[in-house]
N, C-alpha and C positions, 0 to 999 in steps of 0.2 A: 779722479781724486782732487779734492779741494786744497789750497796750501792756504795758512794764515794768514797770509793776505787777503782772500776770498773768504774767510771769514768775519773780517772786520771788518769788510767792504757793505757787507751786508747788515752789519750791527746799527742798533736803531739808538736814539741820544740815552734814554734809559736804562741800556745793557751798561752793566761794568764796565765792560771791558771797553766799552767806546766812550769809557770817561778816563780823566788821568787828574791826580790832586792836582792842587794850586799850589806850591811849597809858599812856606809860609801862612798858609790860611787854611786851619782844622775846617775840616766839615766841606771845603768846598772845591770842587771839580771843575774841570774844564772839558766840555764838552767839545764833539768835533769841530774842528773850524769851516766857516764856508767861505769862500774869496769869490770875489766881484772880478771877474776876468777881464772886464773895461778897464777898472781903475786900480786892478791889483792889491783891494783893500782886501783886508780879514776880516769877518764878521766874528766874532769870537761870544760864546755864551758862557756863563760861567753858572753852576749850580750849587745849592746847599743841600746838605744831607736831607733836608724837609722840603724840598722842594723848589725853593724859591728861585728866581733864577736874575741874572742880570745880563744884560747884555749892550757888547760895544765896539768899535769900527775901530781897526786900527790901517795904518798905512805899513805898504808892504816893506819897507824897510824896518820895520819892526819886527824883527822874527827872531833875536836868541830867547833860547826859554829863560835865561837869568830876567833880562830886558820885559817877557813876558807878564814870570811872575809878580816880579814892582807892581808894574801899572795893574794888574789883576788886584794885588793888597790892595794898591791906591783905594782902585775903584769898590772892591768889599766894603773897606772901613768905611768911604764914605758911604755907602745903602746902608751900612750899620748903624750910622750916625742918623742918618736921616728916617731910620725906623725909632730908633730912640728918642728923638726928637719929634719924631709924629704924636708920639703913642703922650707925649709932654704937654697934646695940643698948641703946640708952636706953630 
């Protein structure tokens, strides 16, 4: 017999259940995290409901989820800006 642990080990970035929101930011998720075992960074992606995805490197002393979600807003608002600002030919 499997326990849910061994369920989610096996979930792929896609499934639900191996996404978890971003508080603060409708529409987008955080996908599993990957760490760099050399340098103990987080690789962290983050996705939108449509697909989109962003991603970026934190240092491992970076890990409450309050501390998280910030820098995740930070980083959304600015891809939102800069999709606004593309689409302006800037």
């Amino acid at each position: 017999m499997f326990s849910a642990e061994d369920d989610q080990a096996g979930a792929s970035p896609a499934e639900p259940e191996a996404r978890s929101p971003v508080a603060g930011a409708e529409g987008w998720s955080f996908l599993p995290f990957d760490r760099n075992e050399e340098t103990a960074e987080r690789h962290i992606t983050l996705e939108r409901d449509d697909g989109v995805r962003v991603e970026m490197t934190l240092p491992s002393f970076v890990e409450q989820g309050d501390e998280l979600s910030e820098i995740a807003q930070l980083v959304i608002r600015a891809r939102e800006r800069w999709r606004d600002l593309k689409g302006l030919g800037a």
